[in-house]
C-alpha positions in Angstrom: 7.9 -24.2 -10.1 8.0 -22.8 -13.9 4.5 -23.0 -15.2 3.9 -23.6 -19.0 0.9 -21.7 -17.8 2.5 -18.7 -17.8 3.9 -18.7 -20.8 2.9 -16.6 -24.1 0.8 -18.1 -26.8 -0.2 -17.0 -30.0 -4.0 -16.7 -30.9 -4.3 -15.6 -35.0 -2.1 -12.8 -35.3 -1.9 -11.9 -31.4 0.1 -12.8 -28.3 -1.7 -13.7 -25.4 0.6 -13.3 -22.1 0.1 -16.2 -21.0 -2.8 -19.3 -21.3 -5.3 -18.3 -19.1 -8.8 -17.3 -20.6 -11.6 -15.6 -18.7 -14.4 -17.5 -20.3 -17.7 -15.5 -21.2 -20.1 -15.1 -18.5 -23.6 -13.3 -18.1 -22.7 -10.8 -15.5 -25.8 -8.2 -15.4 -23.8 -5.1 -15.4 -24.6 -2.8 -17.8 -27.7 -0.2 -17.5 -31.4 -1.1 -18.8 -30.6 0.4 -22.0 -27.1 -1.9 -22.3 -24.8 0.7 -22.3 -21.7 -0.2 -20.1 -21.0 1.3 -16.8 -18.6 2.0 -14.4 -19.3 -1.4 -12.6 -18.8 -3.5 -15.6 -15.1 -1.6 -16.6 -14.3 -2.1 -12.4 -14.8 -5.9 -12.5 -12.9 -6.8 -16.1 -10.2 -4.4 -15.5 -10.0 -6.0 -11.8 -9.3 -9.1 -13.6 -7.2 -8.0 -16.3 -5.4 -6.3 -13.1 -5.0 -10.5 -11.7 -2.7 -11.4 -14.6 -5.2 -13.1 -16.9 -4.0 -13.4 -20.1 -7.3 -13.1 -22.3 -10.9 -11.8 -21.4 -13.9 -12.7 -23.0 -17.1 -10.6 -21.3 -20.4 -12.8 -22.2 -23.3 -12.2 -24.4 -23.7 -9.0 -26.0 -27.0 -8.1 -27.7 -27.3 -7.8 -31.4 -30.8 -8.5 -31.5 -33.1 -6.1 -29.5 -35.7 -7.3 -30.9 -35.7 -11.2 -30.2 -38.3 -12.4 -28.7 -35.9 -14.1 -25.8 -32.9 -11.8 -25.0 -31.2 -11.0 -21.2 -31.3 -8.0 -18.9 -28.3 -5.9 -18.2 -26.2 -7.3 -21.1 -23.9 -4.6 -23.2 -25.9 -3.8 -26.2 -24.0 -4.7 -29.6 -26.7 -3.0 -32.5 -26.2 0.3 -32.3 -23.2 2.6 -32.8 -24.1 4.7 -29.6 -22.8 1.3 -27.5 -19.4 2.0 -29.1 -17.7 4.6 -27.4 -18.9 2.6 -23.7 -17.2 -0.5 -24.7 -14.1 1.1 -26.1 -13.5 2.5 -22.6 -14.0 -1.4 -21.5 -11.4 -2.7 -23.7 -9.1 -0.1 -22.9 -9.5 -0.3 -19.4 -8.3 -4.0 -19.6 -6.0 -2.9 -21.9 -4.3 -0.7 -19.6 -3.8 -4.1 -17.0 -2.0 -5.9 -19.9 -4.5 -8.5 -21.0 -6.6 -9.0 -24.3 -9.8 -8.8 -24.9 -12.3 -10.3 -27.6 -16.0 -9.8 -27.7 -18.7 -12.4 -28.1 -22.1 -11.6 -30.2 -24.8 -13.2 -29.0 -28.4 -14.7 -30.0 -30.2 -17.4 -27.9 -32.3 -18.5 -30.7 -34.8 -20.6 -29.1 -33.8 -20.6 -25.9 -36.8 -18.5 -24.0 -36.0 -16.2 -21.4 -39.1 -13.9 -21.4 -42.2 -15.1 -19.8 -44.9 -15.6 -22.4 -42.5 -15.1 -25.2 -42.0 -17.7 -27.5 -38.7 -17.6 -30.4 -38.4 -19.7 -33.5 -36.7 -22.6 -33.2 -34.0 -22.7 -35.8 -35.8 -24.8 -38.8 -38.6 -22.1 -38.7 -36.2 -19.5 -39.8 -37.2 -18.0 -42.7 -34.7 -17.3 -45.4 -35.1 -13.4 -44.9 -34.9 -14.0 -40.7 -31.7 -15.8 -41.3 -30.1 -13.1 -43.7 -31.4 -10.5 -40.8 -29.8 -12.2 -38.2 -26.5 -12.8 -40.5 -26.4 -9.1 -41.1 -27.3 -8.1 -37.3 -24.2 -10.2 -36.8 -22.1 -8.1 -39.3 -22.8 -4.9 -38.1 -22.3 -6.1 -34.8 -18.8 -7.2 -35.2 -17.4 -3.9 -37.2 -18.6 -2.3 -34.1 -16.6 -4.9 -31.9 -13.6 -3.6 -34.3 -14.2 -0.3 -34.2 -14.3 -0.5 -30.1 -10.9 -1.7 -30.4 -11.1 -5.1 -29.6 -8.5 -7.7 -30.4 -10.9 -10.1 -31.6 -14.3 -11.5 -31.9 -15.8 -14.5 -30.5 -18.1 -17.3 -32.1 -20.9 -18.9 -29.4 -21.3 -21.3 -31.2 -22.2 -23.5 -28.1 -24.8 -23.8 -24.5 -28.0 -24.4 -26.8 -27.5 -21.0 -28.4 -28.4 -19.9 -32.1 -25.1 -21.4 -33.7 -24.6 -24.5 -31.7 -28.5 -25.3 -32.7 -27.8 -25.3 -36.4 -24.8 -27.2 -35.6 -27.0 -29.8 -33.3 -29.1 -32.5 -34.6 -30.8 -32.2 -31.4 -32.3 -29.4 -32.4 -31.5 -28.5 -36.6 -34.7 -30.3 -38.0 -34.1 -28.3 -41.8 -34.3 -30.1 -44.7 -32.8 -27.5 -46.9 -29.0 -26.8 -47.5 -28.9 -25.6 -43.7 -29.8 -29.3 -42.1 -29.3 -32.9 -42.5 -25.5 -33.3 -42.7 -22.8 -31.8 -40.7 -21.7 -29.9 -43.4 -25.2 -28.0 -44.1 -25.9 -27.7 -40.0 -21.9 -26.1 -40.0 -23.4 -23.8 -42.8 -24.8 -21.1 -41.0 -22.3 -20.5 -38.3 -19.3 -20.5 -41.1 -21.6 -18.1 -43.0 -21.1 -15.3 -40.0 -17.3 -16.6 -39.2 -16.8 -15.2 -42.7 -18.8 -11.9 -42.5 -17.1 -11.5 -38.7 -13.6 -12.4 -41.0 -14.6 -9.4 -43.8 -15.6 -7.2 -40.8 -12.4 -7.2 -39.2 -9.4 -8.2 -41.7 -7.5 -11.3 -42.9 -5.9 -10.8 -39.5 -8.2 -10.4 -36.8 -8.2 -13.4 -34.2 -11.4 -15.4 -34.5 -12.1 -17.2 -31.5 -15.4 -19.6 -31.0 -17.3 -20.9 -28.1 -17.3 -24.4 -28.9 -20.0 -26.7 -28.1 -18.2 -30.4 -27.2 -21.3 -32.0 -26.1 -25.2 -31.9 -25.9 -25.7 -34.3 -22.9 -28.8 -35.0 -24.9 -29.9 -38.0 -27.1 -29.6 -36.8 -30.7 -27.5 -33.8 -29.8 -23.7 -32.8 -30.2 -21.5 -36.0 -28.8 -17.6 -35.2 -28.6 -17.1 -37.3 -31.7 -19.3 -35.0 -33.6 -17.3 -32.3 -32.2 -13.7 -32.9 -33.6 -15.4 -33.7 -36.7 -17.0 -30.7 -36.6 -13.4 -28.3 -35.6 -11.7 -28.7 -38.9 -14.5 -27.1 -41.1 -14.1 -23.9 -38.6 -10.4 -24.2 -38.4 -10.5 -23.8 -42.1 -13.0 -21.2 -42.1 -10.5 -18.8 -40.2 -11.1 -19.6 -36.6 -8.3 -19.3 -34.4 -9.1 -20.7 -31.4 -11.3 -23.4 -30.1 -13.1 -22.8 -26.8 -14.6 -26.3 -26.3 -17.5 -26.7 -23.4 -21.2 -28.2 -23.3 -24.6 -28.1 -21.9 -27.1 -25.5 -21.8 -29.9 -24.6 -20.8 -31.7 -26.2 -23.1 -30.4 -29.3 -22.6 -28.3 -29.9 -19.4 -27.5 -26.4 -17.3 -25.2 -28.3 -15.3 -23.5 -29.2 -18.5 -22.5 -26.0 -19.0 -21.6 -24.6 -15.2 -21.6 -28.2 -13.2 -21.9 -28.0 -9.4 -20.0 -29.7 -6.6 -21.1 -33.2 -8.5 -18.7 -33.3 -11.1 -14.8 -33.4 -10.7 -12.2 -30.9 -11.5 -11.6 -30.8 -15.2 -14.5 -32.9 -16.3 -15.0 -31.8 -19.3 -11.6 -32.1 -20.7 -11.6 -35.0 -22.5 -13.8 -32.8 -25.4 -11.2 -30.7 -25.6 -8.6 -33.2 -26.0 -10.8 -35.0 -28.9 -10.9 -31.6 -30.4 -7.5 -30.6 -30.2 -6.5 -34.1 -31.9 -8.7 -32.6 -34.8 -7.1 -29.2 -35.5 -3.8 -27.3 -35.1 -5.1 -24.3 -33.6 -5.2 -23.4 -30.3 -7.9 -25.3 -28.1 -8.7 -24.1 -24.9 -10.4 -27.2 -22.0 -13.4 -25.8 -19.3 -14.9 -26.4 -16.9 -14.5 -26.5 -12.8 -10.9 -26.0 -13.5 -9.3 -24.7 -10.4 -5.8 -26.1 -9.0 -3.1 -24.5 -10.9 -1.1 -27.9 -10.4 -4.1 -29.6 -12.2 -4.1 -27.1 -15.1 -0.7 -27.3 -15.6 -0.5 -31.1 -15.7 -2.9 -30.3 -19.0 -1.1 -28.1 -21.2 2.0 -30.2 -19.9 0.0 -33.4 -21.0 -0.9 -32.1 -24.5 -4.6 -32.2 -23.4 -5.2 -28.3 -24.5 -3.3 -25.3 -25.2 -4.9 -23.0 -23.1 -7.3 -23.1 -19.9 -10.7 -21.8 -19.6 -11.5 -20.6 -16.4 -14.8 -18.6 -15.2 -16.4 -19.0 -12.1 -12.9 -19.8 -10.6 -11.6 -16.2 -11.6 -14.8 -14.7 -10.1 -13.9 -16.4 -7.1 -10.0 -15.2 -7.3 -9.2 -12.4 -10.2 -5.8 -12.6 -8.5 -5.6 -16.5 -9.8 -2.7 -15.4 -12.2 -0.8 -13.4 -10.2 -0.6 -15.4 -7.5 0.6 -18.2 -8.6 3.1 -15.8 -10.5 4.6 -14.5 -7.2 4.5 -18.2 -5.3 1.6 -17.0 -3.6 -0.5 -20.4 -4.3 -1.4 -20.6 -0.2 -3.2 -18.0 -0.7 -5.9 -18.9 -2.9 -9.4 -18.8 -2.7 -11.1 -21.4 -5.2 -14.4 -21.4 -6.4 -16.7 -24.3 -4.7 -18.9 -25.1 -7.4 -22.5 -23.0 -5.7 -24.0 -21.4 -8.2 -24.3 -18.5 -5.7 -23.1 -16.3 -8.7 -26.1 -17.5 -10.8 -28.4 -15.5 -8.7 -29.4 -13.5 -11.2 -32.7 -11.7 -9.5 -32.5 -9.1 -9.2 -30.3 -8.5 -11.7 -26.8 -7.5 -10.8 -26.9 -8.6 -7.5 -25.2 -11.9 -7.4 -22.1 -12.5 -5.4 -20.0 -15.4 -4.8 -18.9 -17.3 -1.6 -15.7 -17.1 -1.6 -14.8 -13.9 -2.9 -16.2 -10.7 -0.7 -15.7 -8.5 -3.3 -17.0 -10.0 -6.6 -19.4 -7.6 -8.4 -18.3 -4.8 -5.9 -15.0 -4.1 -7.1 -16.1 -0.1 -7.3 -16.6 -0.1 -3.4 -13.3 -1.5 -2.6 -10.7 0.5 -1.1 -6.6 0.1 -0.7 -6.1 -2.2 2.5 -4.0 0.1 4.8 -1.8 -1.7 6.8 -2.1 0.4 10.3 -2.7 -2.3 12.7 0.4 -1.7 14.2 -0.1 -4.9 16.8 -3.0 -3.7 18.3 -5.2 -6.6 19.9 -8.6 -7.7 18.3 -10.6 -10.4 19.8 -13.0 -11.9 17.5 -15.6 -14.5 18.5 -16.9 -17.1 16.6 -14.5 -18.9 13.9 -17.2 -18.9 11.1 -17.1 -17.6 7.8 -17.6 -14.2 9.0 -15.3 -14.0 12.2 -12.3 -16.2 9.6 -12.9 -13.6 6.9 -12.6 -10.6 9.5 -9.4 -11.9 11.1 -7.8 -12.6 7.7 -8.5 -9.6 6.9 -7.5 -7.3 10.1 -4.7 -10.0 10.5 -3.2 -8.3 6.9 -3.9 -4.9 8.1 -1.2 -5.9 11.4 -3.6 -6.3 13.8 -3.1 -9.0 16.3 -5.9 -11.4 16.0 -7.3 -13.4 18.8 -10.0 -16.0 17.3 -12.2 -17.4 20.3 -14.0 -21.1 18.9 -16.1 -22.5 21.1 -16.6 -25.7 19.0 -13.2 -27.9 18.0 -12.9 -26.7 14.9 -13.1 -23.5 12.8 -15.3 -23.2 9.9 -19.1 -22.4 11.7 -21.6 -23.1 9.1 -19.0 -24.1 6.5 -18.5 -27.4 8.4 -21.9 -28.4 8.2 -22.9 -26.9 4.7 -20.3 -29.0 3.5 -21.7 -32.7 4.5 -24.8 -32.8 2.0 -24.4 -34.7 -1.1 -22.1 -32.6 -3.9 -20.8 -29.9 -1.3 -17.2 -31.4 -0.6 -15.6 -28.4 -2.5 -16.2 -26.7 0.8 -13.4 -28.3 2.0 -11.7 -25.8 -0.3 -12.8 -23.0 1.5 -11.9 -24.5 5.2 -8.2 -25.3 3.7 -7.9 -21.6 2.8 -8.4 -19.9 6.2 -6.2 -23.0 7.8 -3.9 -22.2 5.6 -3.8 -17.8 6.1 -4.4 -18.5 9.7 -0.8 -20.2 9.7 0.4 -17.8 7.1 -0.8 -14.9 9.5 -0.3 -15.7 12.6 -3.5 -15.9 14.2 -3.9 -16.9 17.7 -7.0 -19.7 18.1 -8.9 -21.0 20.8 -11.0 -23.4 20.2 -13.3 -25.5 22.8 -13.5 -22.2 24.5 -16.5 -20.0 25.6 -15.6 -16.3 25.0 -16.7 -14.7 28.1 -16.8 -11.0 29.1 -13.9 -11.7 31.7 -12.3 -14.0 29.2 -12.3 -11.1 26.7 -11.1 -8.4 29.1 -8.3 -10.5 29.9 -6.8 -9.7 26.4 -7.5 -5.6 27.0 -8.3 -5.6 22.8 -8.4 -2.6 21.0 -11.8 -4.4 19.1 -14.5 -6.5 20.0 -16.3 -8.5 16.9 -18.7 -10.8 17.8 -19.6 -13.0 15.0 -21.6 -16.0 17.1 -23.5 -16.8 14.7 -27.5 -17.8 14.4 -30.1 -20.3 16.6 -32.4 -22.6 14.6 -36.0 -21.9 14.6 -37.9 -25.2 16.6 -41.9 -25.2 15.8 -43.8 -25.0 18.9 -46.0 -28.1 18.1 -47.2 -30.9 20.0 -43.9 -34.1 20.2 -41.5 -32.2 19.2 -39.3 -33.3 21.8 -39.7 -36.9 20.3 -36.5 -38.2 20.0 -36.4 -38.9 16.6 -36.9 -35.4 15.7 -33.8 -34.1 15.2 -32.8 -30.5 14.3 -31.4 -30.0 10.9 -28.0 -28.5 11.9 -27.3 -31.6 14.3 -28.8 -34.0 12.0 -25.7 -32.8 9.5 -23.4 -32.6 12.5 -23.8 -36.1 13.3 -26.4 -37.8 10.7 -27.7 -40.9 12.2 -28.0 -44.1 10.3 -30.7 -44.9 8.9 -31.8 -47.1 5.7 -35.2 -48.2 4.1 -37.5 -45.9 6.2 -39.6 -43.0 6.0 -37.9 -39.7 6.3 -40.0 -36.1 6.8 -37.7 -32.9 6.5 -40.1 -29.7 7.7 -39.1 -26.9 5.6 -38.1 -26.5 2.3 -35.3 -23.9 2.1 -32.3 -25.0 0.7 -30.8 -26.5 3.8 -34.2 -28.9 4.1 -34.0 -30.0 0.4 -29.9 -30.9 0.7 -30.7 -32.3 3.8 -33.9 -34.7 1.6 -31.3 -35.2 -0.7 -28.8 -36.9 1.6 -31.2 -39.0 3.4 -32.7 -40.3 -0.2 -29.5 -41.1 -1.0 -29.4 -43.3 2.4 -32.4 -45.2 0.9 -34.9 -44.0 2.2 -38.2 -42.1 1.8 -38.5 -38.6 1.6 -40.9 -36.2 1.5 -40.3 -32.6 2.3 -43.0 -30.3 3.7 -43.5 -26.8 4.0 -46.6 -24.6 5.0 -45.5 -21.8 2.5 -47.9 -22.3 -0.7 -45.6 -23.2 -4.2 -43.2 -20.1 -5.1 -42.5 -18.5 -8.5 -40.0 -19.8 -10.1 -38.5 -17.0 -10.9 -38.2 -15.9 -7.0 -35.9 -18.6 -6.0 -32.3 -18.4 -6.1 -30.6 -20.3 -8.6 -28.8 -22.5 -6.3 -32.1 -23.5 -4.6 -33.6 -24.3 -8.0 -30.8 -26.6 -8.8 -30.7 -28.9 -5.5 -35.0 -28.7 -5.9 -34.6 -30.5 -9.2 -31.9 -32.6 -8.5 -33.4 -33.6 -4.9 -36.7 -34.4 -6.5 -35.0 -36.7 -9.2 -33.2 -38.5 -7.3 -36.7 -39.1 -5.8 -37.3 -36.6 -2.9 -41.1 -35.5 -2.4 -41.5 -31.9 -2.2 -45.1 -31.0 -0.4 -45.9 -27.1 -0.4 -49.1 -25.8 1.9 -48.5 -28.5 3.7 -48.2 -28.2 7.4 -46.7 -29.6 10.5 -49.5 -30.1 13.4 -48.2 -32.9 15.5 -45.4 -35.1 15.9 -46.7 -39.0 16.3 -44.6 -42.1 17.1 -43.9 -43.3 13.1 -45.8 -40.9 11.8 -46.9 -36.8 11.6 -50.1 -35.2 11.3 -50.0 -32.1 8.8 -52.5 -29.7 7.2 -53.6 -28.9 3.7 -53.5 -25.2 4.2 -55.4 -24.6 1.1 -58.7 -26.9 2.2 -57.7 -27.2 6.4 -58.1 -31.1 6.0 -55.5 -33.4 7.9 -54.2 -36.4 7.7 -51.2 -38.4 8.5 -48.0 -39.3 6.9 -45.1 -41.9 8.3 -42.3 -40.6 9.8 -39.5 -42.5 11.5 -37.5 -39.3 11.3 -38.5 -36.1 11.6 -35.8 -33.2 10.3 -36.9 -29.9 11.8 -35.5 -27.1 9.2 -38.2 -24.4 9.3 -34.7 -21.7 9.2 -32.9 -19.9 11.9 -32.4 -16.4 13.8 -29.5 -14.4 15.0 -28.0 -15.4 18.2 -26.8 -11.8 19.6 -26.3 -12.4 23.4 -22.4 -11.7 23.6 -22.8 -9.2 21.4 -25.9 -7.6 24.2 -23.7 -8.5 27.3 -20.0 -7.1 26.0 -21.7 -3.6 23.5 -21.2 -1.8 26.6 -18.1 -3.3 27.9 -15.6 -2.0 25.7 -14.9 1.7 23.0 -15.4 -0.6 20.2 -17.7 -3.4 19.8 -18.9 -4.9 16.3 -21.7 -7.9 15.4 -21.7 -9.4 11.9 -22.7 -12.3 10.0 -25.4 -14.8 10.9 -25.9 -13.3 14.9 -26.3 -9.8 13.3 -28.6 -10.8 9.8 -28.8 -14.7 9.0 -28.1 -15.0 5.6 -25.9 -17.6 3.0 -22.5 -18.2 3.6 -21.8 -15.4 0.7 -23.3 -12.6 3.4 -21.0 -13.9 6.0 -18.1 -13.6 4.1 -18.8 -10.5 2.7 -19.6 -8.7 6.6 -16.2 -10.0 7.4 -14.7 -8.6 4.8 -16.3 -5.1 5.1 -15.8 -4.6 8.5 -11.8 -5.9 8.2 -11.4 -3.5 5.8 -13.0 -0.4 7.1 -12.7 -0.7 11.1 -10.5 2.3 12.1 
């Protein structure tokens, strides 16, 4: 197939290689100080290295100062950031790709605890011509760090998009009330980023195509809106939505919202102007983003979480290689931002490690691995060796492959896990893996095939609560209960922990119908302790009308109903229950790996039977171990 999505494109002055652009994303890489580091030039020149045509790293400070700002961000208002991000852009550079950098200021949006910033209509006069001249300096130091262009944020609830929304722009002077005067401010730095960097320096702008909010941006407001900045010197249109401040799903939507959801803004905008517009947003499928530019929908594609989850995205589909995929699933495991710099992502084993990974040598040479336990540990390891030329035996004992992946992908909004099971499917034919599935792996069974390896990867046993009727029969462990989820409609539903697997699992039986309250002996966590992924399914579980209880716990199992604790007072009562979900969490489940350690030279344990952990973990032990076993 010849993809239009390969083909060159011209952004201002500049040729872009082809239509792909890595959108802007927080990634937490750079020191306390925001200087960049040798982790942050590993991951953009690793995808620069893929065959993306355009890069665009996320938020870069100009204002130190602000009472709301981000960790770990590459610092933008000082002259001592310069030399650190020139080695950036040359680094991406050197892979063939472009790169523009994007200025940023949250404005109101609060990050710090127990700090409070100005919302825009109490900007004074003086704080606005501080801010525009923050911005100026900023960008003749994005010019002087060599990059090919600047970028506008002037969307996601930040500084520029509030002026622009009535949602939040409230002014009565020149700067609010009409589109015009709410455009005023942002065209105000487009100019200054303009007499920064030359007549001829490509402007692009994070473009905000919808609030999701009464009041705010709507799409219609949005190609009214593109002209003005088209005439201002912009030369391309980035067009998203959401926020933070708004709708965070808006802006990075989970497993609820279809491929390419957001496109229609784009499409409005793009009517509007005769730049270049680029659609967002959960676009993954290269067949899909082709169909767009071949449609006329956008000019170019925006893609960010689904290049974290494949920098090789490009270059694949380049070289026919589209089998080989991996494609992102929608998790928000990259949004774990605590501690900073640690996120990862669930498909992609080396995403924010790309300094600890090595060449894969290819020295297999045929020699026999036996790997039990087709999960996302024991798939990733056999991929893996299988590339190395190792012959891979893959022992299942269920009927299909997939582990935890089969069942993490039944709650409501996780069907993009299907993505994930179609991948190994598909290198497990590619590679030539040998699987048995429906079979027990035992020690004789695994001496039978005299392997050079041993990798047990048998995953983890759920944790059952010793108390009294729990062998009721309508209490059903968690990981069953998604195996085979019983019908049931208009009764009362009590899930007993309130991890993420207990809160999906709410989720799907509200959606049933039914009510549910979840419970959990643990007294109400901070916030800012959970992952992001948990905080997400929390809100949306409780607003679709799941009850979350915290200190509560679980003291007997009745017929219809439960008898729980306040652990905070000790007083008891009752609550109905016609089905009782036992998800209190799990342990390792190392027994083959105790009975066959002393059976053979080399033996290995990974994923959930040597650590329980996310999906993510699982992935990522596979992948270490496939690349590093000797």
């Amino acid at each position: 197939m010849t993809y239009k999505l390969l083909t060159p494109i011209k952004v201002g002055s500049i040729e872009i290689r082809n239509r792909v652009v890595y959108l802007a994303m927080a990634k937490y890489l750079s020191d306390p100080q925001g200087f960049v580091t040798d982790r942050q030039v590993a991951y953009y020149r690793n995808l620069a290295a893929g065959g993306v045509g355009l890069i665009v790293p996320g938020a870069m400070v100009v204002d130190p100062e602000w009472p709301s700002t981000l960790p770990l961000q590459p610092g933008l208002y000082d002259d001592k950031f310069i030399p650190g991000l020139r080695r950036l852009v040359d680094a991406v550079h050197q892979e063939g790709a472009k790169i523009f950098f994007q200025p940023w200021n949250p404005g109101e949006i609060a990050y710090n605890p127990g700090k409070t910033p100005k919302s825009v209509h109490q900007l004074t006069r003086e704080e606005m011509q501080h801010q525009r001249e923050l911005f100026y300096e900023a960008a003749k130091r994005v010019k002087a760090a060599g990059a090919d262009g600047i970028e506008l944020h002037l969307a996601h609830n930040y500084i520029f998009a509030q002026f622009f929304s009535p949602y939040y722009n409230k002014r009565t002077d020149e700067y609010g009330g009409s589109l015009e005067n709410r455009l005023r401010f942002p065209l105000e730095v487009v100019a200054l980023y303009r007499k920064a960097g030359g007549d001829d320096w490509p402007i692009s702008c994070k473009f905000q195509g919808c609030d999701f909010v009464e009041g705010g941006i709507t799409p219609e407001m949005a190609a009214e809106a593109a002209p003005y900045l088209e005439r201002a010197g912009v030369s391309l249109l980035v067009v998203s939505g959401g926020g933070s401040g708004t709708l965070i799903t808006g802006m990075s939507a989970g497993g609820e919202q279809p491929e390419g959801w957001k496109v229609p803004f784009a499409q409005a905008v793009k009517a509007a102007v005769s730049i270049p517009v680029a659609a967002t947003d959960s676009l993954r499928h290269p067949e899909f983003a082709e169909q767009l530019l071949r449609d006329g929908k956008c000019d170019m594609v925006g893609i960010g979480r689904g290049l974290f989850a494949e920098p090789e995205w490009v270059n694949k589909i380049a070289s026919g290689r589209e089998d080989e995929l991996r494609y992102c699933v929608s998790c928000h495991g990259c949004f774990d931002y605590f501690p900073p710099g640690t996120a990862g992502c669930t498909v992609n084993p080396w995403g924010l490690r790309e300094t600890e990974k090595t060449p894969l040598v290819k020295d297999g040479n045929g020699r026999r691995i036996a790997i039990v336990g087709a999960g996302p540990a024991g798939l990733e390891a056999g991929v893996t060796l299988a590339e190395r030329g190792f012959k891979v035996t893959l022992f299942e004992a269920a009927s299909e492959i997939g582990g935890m992946i089969c069942l993490g992908k039944n709650p409501p909004d996780k069907q993009k896990l299907n993505w994930t099971l179609e991948y190994y499917q598909k290198q497990i034919k590619r590679l030539g893996i040998e699987v048995r599935l429906n079979t027990e792996a035992t020690v004789e069974v695994i001496e039978a095939l005299a392997p050079y390896t041993v990798i047990t990867a048998t995953g983890s046993e759920p944790i059952i609560p010793k108390v009294p009727g729990i062998e009721k029969p309508h209490a059903v462990e968690v990981r069953e209960l998604l195996r085979r989820p019983p019908a049931l409609t208009g009764k009362s539903v009590v899930v007993v922990g309130a991890g993420l697997t207990g809160v999906e699992a709410g989720e799907l039986y509200v959606e049933k119908g039914n009510s549910v309250t979840v419970i959990d002996m643990l007294p109400p966590p901070d916030p800012l302790t959970l992952t992001y992924d948990v905080l997400l399914v929390q809100g949306k579980a409780q607003y679709k009308g799941v009850k979350i209880a915290m200190g509560c716990k679980l003291l007997e199992i009745r017929d219809g109903e439960i008898l729980v604790e306040d652990v905070a007072t000790g007083q008891t009562s009752t609550m109905p229950a016609d089905l009782v979900i036992l998800a209190v969490g799990v342990r390792p489940n190392p027994a083959l790996y105790t009975a066959v350690r002393g059976r053979f030279e080399r033996v290995y344990n990974i994923g959930d039977s040597e650590r329980a952990g996310k999906i993510k973990d699982a992935v990522v032990a596979g992948s270490k171990l496939g690349y590093t076993l000797s």
